[in-house]
GUZAZA-212561 format. One record per residue: y, x negated, z of N, C-alpha, C in turn; residue in one letter; residue number from 1. Coordinates in Angstrom, 2 decimals, always signed. Layout:
residues N
Y	X	Z	Y	X	Z	Y	X	Z	A	NUM
...
//
This chain:
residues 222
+80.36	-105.30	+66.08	+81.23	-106.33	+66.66	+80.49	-107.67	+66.70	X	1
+81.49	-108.55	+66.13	+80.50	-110.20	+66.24	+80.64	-111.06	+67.42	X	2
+80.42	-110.71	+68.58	+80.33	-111.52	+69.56	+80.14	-113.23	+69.03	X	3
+79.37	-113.69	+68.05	+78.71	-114.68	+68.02	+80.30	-115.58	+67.93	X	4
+81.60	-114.83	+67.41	+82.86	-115.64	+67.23	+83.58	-115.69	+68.66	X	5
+83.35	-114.65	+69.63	+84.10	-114.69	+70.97	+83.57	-115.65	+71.85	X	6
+81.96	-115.85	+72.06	+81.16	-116.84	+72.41	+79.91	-117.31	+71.84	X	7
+80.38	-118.03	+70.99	+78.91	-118.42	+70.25	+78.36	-119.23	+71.13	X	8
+78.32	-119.46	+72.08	+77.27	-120.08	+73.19	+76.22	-119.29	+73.68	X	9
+76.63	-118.04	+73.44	+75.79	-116.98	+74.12	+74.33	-116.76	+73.09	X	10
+73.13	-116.97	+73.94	+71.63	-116.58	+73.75	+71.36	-115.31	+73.54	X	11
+71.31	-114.41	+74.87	+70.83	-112.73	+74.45	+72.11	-112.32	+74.75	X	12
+71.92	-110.92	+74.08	+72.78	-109.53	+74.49	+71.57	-108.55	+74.44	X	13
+72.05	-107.58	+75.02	+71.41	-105.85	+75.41	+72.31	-105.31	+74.49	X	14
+72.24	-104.23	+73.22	+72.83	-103.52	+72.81	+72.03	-102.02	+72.12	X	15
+72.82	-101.69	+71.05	+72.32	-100.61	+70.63	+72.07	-100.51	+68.92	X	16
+70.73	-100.26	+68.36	+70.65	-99.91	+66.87	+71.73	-99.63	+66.97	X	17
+72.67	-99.36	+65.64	+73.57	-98.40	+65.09	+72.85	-97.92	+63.65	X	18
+72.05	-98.55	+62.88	+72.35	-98.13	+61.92	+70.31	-98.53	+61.72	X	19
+69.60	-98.13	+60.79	+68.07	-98.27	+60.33	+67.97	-97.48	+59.02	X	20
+67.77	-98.92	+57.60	+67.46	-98.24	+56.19	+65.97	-98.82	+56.22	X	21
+64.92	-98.42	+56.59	+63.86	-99.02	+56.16	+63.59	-100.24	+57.18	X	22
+63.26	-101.48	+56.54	+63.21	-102.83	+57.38	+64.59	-103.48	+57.70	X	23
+65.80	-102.53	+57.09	+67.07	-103.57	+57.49	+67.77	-102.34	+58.79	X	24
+68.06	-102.97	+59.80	+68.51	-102.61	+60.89	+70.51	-103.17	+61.26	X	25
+71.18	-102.11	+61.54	+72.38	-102.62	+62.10	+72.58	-102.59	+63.89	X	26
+73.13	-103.19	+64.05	+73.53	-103.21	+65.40	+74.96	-102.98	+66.12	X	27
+75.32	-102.24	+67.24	+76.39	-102.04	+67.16	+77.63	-103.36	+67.65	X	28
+76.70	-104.02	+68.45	+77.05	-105.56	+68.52	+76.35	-106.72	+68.38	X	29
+76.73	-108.09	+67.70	+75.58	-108.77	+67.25	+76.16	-109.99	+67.79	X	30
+75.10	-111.65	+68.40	+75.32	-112.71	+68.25	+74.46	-113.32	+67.15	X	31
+73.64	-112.46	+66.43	+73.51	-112.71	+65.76	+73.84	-113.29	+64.21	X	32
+73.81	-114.88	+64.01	+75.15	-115.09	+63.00	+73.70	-114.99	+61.49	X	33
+74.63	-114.19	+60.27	+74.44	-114.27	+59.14	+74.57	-115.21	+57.86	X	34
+74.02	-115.79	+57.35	+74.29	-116.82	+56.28	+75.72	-116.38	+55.64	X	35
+76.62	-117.45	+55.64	+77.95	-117.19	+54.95	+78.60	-118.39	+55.13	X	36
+79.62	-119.10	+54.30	+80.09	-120.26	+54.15	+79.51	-121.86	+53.95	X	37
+77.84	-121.21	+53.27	+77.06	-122.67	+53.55	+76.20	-122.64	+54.87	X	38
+76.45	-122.31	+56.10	+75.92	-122.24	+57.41	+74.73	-121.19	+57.37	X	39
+73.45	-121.83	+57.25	+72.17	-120.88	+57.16	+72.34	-120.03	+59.17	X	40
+71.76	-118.92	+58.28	+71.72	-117.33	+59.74	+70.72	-118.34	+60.66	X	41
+71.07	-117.49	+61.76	+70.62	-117.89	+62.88	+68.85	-117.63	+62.88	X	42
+68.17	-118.10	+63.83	+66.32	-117.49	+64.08	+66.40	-116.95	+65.36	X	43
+65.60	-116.04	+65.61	+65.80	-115.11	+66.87	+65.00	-113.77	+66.61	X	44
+65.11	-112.88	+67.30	+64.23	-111.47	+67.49	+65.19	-110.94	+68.01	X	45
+65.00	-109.36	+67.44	+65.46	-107.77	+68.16	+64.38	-107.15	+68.58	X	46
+64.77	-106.82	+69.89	+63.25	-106.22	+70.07	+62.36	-106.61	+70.44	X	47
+62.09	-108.06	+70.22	+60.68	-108.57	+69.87	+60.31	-109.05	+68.55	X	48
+60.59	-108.14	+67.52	+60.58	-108.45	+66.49	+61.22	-109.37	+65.71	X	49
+60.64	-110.30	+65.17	+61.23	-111.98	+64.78	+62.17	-110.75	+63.23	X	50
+63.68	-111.73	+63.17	+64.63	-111.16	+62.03	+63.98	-112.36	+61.20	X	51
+63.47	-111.60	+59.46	+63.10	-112.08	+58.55	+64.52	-112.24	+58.05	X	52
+65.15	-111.82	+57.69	+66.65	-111.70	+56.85	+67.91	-111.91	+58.03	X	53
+69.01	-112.33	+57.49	+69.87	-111.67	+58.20	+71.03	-111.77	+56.84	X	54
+72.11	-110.62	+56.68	+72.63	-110.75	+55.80	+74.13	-109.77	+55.89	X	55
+74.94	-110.11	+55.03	+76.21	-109.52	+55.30	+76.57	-108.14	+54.20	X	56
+77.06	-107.43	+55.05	+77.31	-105.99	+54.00	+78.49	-105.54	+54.27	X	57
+79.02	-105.74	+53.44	+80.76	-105.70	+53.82	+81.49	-106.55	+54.88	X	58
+81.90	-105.42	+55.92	+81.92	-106.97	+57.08	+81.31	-106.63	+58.38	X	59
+80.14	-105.97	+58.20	+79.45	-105.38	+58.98	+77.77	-106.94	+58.76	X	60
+77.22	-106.54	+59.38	+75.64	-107.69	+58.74	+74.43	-106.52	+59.34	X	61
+73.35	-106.49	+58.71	+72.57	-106.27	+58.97	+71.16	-107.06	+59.10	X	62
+70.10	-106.70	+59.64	+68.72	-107.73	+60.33	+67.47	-106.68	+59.37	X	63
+66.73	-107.80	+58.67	+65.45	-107.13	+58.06	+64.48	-107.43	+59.29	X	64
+63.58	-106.71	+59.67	+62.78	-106.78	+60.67	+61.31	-106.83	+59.56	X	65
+60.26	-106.42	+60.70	+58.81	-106.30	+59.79	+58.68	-104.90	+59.50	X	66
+58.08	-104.50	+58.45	+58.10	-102.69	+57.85	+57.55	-101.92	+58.90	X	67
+56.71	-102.59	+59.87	+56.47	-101.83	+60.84	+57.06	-101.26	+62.49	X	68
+58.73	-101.92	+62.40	+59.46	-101.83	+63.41	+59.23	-100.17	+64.07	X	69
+59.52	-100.00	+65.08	+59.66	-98.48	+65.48	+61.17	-98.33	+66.14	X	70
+62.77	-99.23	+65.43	+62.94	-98.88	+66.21	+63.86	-97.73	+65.21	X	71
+64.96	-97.02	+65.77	+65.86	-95.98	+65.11	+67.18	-95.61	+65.66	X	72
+68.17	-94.88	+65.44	+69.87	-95.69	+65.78	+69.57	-95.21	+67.56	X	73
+70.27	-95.74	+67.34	+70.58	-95.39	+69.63	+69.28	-96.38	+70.44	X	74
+68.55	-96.48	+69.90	+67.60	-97.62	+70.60	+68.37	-98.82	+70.96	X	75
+68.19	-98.83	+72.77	+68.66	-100.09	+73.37	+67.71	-101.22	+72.60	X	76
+68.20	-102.66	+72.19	+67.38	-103.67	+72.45	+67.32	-104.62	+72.96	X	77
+66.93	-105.77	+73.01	+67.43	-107.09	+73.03	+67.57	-107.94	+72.30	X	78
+68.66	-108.71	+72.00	+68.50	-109.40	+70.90	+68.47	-110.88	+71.48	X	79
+67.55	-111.82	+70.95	+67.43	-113.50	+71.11	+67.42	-114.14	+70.48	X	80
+68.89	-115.61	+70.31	+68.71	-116.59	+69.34	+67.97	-117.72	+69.89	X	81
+67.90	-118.44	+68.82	+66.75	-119.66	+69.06	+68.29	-120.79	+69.30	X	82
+68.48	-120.98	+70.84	+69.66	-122.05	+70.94	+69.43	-123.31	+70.12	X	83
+68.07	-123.98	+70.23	+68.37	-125.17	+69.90	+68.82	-125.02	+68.33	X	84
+68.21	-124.22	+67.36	+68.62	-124.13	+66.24	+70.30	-123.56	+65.96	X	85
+70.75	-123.10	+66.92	+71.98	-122.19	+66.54	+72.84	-124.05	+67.17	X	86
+72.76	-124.39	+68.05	+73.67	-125.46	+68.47	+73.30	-126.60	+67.59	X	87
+72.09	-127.11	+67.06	+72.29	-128.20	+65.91	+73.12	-127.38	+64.77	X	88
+72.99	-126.19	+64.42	+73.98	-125.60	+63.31	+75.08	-126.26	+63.54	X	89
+75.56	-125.61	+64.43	+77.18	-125.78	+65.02	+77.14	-127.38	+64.93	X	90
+76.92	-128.31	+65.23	+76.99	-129.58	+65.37	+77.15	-130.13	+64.09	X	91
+76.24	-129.49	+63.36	+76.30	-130.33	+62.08	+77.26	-129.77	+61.35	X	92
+77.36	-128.25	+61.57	+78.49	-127.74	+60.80	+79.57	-128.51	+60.84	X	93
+80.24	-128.61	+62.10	+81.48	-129.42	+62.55	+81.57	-130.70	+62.06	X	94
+80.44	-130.83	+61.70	+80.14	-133.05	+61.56	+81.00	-132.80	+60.32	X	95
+79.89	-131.93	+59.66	+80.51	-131.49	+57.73	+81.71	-131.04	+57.50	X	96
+82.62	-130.00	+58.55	+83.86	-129.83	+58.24	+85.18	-131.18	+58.69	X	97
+84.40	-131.89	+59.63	+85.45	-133.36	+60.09	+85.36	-133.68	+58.41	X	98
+84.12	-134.22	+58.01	+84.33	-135.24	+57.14	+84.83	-134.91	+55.94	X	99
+84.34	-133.80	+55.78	+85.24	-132.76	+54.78	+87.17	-132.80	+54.39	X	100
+87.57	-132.55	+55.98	+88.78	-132.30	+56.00	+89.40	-134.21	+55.87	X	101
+88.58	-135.10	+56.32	+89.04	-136.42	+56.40	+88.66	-137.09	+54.62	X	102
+87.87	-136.18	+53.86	+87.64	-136.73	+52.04	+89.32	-136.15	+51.60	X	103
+89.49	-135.06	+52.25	+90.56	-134.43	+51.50	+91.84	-135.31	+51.46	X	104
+91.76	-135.82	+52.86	+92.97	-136.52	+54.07	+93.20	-137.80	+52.63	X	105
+92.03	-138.49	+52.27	+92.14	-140.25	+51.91	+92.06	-139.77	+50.04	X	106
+91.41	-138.72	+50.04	+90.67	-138.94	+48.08	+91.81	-137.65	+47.78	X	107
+92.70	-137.78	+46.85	+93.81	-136.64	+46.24	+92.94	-136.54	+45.06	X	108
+93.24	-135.52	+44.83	+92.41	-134.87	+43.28	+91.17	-134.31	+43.81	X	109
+90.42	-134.82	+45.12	+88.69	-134.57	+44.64	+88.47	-132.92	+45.40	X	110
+87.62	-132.15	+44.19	+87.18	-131.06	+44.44	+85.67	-130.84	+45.17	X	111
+86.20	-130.21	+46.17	+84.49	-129.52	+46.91	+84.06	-128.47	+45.35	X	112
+82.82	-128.58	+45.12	+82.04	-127.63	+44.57	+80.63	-126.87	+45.08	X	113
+80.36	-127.24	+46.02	+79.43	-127.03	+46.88	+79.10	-127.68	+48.16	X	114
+78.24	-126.84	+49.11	+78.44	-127.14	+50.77	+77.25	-126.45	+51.13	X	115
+76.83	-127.50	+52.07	+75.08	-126.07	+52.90	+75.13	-127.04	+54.05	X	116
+74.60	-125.89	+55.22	+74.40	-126.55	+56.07	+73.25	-125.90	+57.14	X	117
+71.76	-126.58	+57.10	+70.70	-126.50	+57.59	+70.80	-126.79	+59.27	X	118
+69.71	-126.66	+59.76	+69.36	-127.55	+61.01	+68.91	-128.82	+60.86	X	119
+68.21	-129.23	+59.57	+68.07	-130.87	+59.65	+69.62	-131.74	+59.00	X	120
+70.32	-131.22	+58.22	+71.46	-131.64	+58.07	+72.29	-130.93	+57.40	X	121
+73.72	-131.27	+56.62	+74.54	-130.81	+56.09	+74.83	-131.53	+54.99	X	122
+75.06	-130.97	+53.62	+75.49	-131.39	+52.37	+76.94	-130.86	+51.88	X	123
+77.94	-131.56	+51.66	+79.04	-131.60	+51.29	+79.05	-132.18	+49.15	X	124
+79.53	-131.07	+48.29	+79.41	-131.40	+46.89	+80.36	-131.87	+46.48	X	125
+80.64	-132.76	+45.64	+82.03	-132.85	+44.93	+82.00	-132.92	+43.32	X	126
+82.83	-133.33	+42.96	+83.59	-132.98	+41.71	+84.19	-135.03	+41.73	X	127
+83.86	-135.62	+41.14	+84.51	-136.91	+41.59	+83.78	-138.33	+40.85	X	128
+84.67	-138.74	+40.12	+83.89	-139.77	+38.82	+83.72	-141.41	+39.42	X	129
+83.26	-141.31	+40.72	+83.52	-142.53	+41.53	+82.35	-142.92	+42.78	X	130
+81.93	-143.72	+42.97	+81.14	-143.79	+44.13	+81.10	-143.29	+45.25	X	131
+80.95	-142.44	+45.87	+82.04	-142.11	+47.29	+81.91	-142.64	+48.04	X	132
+80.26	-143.58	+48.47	+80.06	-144.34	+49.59	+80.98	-145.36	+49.99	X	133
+81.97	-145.88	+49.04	+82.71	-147.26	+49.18	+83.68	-146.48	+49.99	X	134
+83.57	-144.96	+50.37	+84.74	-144.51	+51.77	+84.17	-144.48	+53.26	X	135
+82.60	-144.38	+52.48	+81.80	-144.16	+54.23	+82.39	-144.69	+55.42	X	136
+82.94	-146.35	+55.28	+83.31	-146.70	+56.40	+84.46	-145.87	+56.94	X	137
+85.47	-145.68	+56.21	+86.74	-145.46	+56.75	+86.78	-143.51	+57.18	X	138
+85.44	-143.14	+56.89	+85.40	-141.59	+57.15	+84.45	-141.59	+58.27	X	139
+83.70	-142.75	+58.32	+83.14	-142.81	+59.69	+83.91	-143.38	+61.16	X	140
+84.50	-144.25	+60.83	+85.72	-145.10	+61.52	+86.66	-143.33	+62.37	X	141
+87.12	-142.43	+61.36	+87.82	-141.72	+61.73	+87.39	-140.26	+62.71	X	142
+86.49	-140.05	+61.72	+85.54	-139.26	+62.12	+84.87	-139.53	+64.11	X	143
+84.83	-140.86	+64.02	+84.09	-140.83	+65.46	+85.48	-141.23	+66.15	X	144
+86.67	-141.22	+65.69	+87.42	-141.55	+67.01	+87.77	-140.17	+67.83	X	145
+87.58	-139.52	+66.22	+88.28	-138.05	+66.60	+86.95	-137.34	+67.80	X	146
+85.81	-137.77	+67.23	+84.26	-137.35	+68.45	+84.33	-138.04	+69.58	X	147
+84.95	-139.21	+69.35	+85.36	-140.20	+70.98	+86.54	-139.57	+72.10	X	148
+87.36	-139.18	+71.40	+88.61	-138.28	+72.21	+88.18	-137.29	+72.68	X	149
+87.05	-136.42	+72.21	+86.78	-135.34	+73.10	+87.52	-134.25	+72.92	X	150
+87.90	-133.76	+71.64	+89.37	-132.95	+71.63	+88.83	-131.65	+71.57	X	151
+89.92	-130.66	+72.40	+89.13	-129.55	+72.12	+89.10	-128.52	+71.05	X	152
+88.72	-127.76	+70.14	+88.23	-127.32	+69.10	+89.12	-125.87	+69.57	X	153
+89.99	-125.30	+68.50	+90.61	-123.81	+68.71	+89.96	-123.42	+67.83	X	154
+89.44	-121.85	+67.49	+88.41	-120.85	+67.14	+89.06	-120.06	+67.35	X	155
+89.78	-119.45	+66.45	+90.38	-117.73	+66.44	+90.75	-116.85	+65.20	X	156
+91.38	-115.77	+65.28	+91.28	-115.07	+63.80	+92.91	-115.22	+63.87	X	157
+92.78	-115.29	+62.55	+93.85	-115.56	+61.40	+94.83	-114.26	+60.90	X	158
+93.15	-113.10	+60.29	+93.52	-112.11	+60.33	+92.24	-110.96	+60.73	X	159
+92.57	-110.42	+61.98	+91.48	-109.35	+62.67	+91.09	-108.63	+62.04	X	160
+91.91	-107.45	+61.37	+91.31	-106.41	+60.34	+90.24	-106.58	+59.58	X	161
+90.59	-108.01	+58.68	+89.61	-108.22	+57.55	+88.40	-109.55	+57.99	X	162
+88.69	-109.82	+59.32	+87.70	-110.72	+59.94	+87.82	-111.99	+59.49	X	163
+89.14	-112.54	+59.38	+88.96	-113.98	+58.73	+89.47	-114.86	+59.90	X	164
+89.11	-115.69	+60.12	+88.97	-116.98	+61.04	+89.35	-118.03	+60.85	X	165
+89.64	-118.78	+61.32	+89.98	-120.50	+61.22	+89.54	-121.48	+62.89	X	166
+89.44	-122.29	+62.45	+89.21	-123.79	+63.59	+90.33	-124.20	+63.36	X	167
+90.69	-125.30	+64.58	+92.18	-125.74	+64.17	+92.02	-127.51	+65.72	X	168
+91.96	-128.16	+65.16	+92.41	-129.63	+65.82	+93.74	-129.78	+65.96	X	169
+94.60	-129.72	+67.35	+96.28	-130.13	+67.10	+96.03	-131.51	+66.93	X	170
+97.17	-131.66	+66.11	+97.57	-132.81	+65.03	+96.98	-133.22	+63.99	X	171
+95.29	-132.48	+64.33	+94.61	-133.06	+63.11	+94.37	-132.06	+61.66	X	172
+94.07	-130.82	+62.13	+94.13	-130.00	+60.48	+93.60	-128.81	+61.40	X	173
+94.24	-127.80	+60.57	+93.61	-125.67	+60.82	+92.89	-125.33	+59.26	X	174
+92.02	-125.07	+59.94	+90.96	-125.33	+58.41	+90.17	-123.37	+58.39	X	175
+90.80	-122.49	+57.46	+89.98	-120.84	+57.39	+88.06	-121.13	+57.62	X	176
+87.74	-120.76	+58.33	+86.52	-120.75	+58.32	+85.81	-120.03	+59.58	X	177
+84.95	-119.00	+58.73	+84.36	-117.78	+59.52	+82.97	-118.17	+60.21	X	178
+82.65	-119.18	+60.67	+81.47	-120.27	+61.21	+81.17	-119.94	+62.63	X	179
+79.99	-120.31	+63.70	+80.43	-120.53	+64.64	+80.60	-122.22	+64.85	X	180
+81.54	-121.96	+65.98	+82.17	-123.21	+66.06	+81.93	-124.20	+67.40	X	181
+81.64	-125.36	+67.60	+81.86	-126.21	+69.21	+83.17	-125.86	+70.06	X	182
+83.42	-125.91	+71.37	+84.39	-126.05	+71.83	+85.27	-127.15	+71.67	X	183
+84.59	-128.64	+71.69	+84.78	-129.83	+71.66	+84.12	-130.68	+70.61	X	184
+85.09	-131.33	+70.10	+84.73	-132.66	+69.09	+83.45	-133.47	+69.67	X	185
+83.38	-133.84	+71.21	+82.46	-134.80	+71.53	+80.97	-134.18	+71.35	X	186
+80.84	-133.07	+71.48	+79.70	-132.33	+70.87	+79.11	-132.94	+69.64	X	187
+79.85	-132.97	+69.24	+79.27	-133.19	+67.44	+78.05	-134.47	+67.83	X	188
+78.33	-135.66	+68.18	+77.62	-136.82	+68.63	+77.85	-137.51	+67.71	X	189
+76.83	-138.67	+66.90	+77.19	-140.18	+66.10	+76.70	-138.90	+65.04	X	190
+77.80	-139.35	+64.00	+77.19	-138.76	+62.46	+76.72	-140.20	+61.69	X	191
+76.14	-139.80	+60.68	+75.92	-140.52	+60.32	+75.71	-139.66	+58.32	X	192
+76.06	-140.70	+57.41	+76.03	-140.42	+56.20	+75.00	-141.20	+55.00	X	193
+74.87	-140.38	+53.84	+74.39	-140.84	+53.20	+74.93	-140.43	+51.65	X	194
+74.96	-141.11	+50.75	+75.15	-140.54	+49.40	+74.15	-140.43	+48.56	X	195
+74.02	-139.06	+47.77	+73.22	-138.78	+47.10	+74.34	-138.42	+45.57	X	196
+73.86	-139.29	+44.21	+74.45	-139.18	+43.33	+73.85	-138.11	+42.32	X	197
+74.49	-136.99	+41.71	+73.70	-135.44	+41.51	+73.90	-135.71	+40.35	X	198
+74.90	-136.37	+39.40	+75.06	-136.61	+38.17	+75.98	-135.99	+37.69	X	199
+76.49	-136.21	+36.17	+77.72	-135.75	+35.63	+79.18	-135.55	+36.48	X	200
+79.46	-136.70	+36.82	+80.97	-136.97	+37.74	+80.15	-136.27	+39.31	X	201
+79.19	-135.93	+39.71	+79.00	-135.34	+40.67	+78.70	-135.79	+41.98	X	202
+79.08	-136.02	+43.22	+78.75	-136.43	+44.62	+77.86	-135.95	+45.04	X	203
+77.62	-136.09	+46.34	+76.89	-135.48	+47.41	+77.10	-136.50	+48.17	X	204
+77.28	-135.89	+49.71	+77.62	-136.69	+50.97	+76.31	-135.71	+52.00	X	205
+75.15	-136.03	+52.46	+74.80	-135.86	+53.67	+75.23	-135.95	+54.52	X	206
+75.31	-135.34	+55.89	+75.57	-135.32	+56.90	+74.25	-135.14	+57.99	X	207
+74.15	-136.01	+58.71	+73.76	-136.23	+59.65	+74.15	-136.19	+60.97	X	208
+73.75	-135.58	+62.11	+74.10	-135.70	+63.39	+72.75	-136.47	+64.69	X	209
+72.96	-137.07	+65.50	+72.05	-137.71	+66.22	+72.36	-137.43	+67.98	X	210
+71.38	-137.54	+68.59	+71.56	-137.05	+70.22	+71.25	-135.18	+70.29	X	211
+70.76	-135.25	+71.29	+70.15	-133.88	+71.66	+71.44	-133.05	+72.67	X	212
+70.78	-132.12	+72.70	+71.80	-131.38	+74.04	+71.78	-132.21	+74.97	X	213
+70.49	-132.40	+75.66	+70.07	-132.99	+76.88	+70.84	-134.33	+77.00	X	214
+70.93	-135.10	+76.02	+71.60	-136.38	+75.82	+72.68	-136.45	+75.88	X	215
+73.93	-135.17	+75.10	+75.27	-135.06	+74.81	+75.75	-134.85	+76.59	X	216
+74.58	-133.47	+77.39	+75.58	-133.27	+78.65	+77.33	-133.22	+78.34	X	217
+77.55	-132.34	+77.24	+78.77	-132.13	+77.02	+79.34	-130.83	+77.14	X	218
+78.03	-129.95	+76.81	+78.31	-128.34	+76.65	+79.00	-127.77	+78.14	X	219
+79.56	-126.76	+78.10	+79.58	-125.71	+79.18	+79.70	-124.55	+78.72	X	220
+78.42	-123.42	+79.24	+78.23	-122.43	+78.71	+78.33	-121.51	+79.68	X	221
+80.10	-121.56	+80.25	+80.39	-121.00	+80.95	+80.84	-119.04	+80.64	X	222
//
């Protein structure tokens, strides 16, 4: 079970191995999030033991530990993410899906071909025979009114069975995406952009986010 989508705010859980092939370990519940959609896996420990891997197997994920783990199925553990890294995710993720959904909003025709999104920033790819920076203003203009309103962010499944998800802004766009997500737009903080030109008709938009937790005082991790 992926807790990390019911409250991705949440740090530890207490649970149970379910599953041990060697160094890759399952769990029977995880906040632990796995690389998928561009959004690099979370850093954290089971156990104690720092997760080298984290990765998806069907729609289950499993954790590579070190070859020398002891643990085996039914072992209680603990599991711990590294917040500050899991909440700049989320931040920047969100920065990258605003500006994302606001290229789509103004540029008709232009194709995403690639997307990643680190803890130092987020890269958005395109497909697009044109400068893109000559939009920066008007995707930044929009982008922060929507982070100025404070709006709150819906996070739910689409379809349960097969685990698919969406975010959704009223009035502004419901966008499929299996991420964890902010509660609130004002989270995100000042983005800020850059263009990187990759060649052959090709974009790149950085994403940047600025301000700390401590600074935002926006969260509630109730």
């Amino acid at each position: 079970m992926k807790l990390f989508w019911d409250d991705p705010y949440r740090t530890t859980l207490t649970t149970d191995v379910a599953t041990v092939d060697g160094q890759w370990v399952g769990l029977k519940e995880t906040i632990f999030y796995a690389f998928s959609g561009g959004q690099e896996s979370d850093a954290g420990t089971i156990a104690g033991y720092a997760v080298l891997e984290a990765r998806k197997k069907r729609l289950d994920i499993e954790y590579r530990l070190d070859a020398n783990h002891a643990l085996s199925p039914g072992t209680a553990v603990q599991v711990e993410i590294d917040w500050e890294r899991r909440y700049q995710l989320m931040r920047l993720h969100f920065a990258a899906e605003l500006i994302l959904e606001l290229v789509y909003q103004r540029l008709s025709g232009i194709e995403k071909i690639g997307a990643h999104i680190s803890a130092d920033k987020a890269r958005l790819d395109f497909l697009w025979p044109q400068n893109i920076s000559t939009h920066f203003p008007a995707l930044l203009a929009d982008a922060r009114q929507l982070i100025l309103e404070n709006r709150p962010i819906i996070s739910a499944y689409s379809d349960r069975e097969k685990q698919r998800r969406y975010w959704e802004i009223d009035g502004f766009s419901r966008v499929p995406c299996g991420g964890t997500h902010l509660r609130r737009t004002g989270e995100v903080g000042d983005i800020r952009l850059k263009r990187n030109n990759i060649g052959g008709g090709k974009e790149r938009i950085e994403v940047f986010v600025s301000g700390s937790v401590d600074d935002l005082s926006l969260i509630q991790k109730d």
